[in-house]
C-alpha positions as CSV (number, residue, x, y, z in Angstrom):
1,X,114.3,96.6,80.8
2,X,117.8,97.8,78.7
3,X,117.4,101.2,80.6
4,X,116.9,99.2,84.3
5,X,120.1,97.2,83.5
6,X,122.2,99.7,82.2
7,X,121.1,101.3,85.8
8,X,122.4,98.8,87.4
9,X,125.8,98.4,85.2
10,X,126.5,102.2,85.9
11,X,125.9,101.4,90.3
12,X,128.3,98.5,89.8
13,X,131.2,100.4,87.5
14,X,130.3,103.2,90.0
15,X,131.3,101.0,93.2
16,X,134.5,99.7,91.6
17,X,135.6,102.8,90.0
18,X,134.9,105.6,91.7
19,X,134.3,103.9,95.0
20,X,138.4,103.0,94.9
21,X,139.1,106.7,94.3
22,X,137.0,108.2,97.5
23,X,138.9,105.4,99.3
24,X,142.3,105.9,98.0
25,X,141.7,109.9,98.5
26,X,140.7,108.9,102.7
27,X,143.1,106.3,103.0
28,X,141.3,103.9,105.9
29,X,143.7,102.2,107.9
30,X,143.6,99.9,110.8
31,X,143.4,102.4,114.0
32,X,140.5,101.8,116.6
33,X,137.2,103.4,116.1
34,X,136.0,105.3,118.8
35,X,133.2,101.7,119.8
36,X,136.4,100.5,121.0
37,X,138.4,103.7,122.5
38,X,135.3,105.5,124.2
39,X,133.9,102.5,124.6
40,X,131.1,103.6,127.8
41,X,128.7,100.9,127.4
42,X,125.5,102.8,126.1
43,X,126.7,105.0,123.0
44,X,130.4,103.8,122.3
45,X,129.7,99.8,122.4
46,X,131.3,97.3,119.3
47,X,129.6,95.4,117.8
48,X,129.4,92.5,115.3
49,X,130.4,93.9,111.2
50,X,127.1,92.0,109.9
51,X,124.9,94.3,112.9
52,X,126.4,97.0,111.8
53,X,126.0,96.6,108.0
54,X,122.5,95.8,108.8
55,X,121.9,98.9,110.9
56,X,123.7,101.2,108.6
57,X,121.4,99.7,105.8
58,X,118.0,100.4,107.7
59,X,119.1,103.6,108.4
60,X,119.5,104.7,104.9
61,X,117.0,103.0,104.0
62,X,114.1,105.3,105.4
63,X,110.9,106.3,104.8
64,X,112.0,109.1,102.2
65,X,114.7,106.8,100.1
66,X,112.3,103.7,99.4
67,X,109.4,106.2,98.4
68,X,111.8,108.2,96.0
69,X,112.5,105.5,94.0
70,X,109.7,104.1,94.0
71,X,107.9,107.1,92.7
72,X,110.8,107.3,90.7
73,X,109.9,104.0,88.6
74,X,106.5,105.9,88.0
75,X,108.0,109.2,87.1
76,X,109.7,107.1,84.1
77,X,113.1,105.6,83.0
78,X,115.0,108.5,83.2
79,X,114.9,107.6,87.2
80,X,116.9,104.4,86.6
81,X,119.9,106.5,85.0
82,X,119.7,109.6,87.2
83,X,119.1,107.6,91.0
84,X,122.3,105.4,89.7
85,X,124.5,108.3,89.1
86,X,123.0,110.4,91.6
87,X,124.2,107.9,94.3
88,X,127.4,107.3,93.5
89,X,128.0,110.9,92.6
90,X,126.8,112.4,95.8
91,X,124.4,110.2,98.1
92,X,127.0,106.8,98.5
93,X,130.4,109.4,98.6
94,X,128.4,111.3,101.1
95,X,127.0,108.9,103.2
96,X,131.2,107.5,103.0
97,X,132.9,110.3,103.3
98,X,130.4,112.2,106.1
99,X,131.1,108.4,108.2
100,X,134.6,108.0,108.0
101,X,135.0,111.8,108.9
102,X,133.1,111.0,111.9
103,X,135.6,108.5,113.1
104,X,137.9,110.0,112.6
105,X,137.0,113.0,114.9
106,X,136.8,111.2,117.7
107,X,132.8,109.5,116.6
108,X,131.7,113.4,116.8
109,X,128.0,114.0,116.0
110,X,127.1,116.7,113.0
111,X,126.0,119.9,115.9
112,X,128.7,119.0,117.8
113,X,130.7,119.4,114.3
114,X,129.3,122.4,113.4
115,X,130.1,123.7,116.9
116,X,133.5,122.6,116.7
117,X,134.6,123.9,113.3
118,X,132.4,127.2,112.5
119,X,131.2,130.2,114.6
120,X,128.4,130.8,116.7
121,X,126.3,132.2,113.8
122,X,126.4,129.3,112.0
123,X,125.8,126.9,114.6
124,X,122.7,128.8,116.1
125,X,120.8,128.8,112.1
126,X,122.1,125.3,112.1
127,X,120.3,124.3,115.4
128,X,117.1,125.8,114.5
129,X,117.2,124.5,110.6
130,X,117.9,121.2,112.7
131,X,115.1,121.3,115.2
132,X,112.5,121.9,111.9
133,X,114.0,118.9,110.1
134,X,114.1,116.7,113.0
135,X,110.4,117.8,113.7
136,X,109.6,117.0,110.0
137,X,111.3,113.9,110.0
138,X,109.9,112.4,113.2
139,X,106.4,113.4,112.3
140,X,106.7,111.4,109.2
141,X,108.5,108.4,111.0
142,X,106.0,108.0,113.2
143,X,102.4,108.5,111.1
144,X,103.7,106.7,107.5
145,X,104.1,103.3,109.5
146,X,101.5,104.1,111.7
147,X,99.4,104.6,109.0
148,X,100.9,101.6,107.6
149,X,100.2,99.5,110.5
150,X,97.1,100.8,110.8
151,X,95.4,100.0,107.5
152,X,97.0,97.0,106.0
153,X,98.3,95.4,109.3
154,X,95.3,95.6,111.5
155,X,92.4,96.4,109.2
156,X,91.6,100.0,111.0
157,X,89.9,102.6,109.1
158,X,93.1,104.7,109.6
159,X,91.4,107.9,109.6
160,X,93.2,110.7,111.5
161,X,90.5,111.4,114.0
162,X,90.5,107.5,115.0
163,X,91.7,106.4,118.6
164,X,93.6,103.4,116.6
165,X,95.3,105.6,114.9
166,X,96.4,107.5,117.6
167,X,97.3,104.7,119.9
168,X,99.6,103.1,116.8
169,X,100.7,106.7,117.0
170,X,101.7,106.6,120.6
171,X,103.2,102.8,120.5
172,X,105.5,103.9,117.7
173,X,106.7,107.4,119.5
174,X,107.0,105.4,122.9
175,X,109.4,102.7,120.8
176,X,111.3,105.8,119.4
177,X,111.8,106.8,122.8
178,X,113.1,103.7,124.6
179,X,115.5,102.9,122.0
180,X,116.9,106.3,122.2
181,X,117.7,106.4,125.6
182,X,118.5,102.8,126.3
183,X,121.8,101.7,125.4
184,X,122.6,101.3,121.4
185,X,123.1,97.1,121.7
186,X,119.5,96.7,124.0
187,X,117.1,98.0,121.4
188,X,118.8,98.6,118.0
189,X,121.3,96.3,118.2
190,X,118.7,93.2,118.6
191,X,115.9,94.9,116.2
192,X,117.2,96.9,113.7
193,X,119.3,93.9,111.9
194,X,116.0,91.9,111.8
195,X,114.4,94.6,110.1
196,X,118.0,95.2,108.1
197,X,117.8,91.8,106.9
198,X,114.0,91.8,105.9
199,X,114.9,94.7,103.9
200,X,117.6,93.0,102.1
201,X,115.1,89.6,101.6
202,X,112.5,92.4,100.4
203,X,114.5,93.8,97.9
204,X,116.7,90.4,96.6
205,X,112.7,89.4,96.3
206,X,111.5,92.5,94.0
207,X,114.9,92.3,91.9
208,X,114.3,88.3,91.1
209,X,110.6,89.2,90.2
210,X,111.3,91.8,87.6
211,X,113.3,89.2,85.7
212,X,111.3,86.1,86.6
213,X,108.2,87.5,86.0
214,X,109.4,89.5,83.1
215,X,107.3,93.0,84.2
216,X,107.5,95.4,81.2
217,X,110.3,98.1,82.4
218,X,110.3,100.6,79.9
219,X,113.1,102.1,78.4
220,X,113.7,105.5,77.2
221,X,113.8,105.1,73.5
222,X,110.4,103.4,73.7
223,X,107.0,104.4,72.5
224,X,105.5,105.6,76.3
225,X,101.5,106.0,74.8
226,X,99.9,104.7,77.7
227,X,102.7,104.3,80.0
228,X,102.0,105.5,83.8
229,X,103.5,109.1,83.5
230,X,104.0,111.7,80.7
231,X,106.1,114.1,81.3
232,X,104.4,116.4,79.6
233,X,101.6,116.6,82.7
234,X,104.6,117.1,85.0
235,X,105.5,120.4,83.6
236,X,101.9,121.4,82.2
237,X,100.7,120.9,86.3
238,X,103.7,122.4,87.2
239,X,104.4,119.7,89.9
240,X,108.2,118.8,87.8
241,X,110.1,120.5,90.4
242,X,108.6,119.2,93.4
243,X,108.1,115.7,92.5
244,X,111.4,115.1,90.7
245,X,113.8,117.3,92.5
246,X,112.5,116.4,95.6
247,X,110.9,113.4,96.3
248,X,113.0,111.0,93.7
249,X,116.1,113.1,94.5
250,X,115.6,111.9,98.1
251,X,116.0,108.5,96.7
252,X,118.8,109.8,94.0
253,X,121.1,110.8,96.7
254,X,120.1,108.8,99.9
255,X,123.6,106.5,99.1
256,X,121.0,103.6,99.2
């Protein structure tokens, strides 16, 4: 539990500290973000700072950084020194710093960035080293909660070959869809704080348990003999890399 602690010590020293340099280096000010001067009603539309907390929160908070630190926690205590300084470091300054560039630029989007600011060699690899990831991404968005929803919601098998499955499938891509081509207050606006703020009960919930219920955190100076993970079979498996460098360094530097 003295490891998960002095986790959360080095986020909160993290967020003063170096969180007042990043902000004292981009110097916000009081000028009008582009919701309010290309304001067009489906893209450019202000909103309420509470919506917009809560949307920003949900989408950090994907598939990819809950899982990392998750598996994280089972990879061992390292995780709760390494995901601490790993967002403050480079996920939150990124997440910061990639935002408030972005309003400044008029609310440009990254191609249109890369576009904008390199040549036209960069911005063809960066198109088609988009289009994979996007591909990636979706897929995932779309068959984790459908597999989700599937299993533990509605009690399906959840097999891949299932027409359940596939309909969940379908529901979810059709949702993905409409709210991407309606305007950003009709779908996201309404849902996304709702799921923003069940998030933020979720998680308020987990970090009251660990204390209340007292669940044995361990440290790094303990004695790990029958602990969940060795790190020994990591590296003997040769899954270290994969599992550390990139499934908990999703989580490391998602700025959650």
């Amino acid at each position: 539990m003295a490891t998960f602690i002095i986790g959360l010590a080095i986020l909160i020293v993290g967020a003063t500290v170096y969180g007042r340099f990043c902000e004292h280096i981009f110097r916000p000010d009081d000028r009008q973000t582009p919701a309010y001067t290309k304001q067009d009603g489906v893209d450019y539309i202000p909103m309420a700072k509470w919506k917009n907390q809560l949307i920003n929160l949900l989408n950090i908070a994907g598939t990819g950084p809950i899982i990392g630190p998750i598996q994280g926690i089972l990879f061992g205590p390292i995780a709760f020194i390494t995901i601490p300084i790993g967002n403050i470091l480079g996920g939150a300054m990124h997440d910061y710093f990639s935002g408030m560039i972005c309003l400044r630029d008029g609310g440009i989007q990254m191609p249109d960035m890369i576009r904008k600011y390199t040549n036209k060699g960069v911005f063809g690899v960066y198109n088609v080293f988009a289009c994979v990831l996007l591909l990636l991404v979706g897929a995932v968005f779309i068959y984790t909660p459908g597999d989700i929803a599937a299993v533990q919601v509605f009690g399906f098998d959840g097999a891949a070959g299932s027409v359940s499955t596939w309909v969940i499938y379908g529901v979810i891509f059709a949702y993905y869809l409409i709210a991407t081509v309606f305007p950003i207050d009709a779908i996201i606006g309404k849902i996304y704080p709702i799921f923003g703020a069940i998030l933020m009960f979720s998680a308020v919930g987990v970090f009251i348990g660990l204390f209340a219920k007292g669940y044995p955190l361990l440290n790094l100076w303990d004695n790990w003999n029958g602990a969940l993970f060795a790190y020994g079979d990591y590296f003997s498996v040769n899954h270290f890399i994969p599992i550390f460098f990139i499934t908990v360094a999703c989580g490391i530097l998602s700025g959650l």
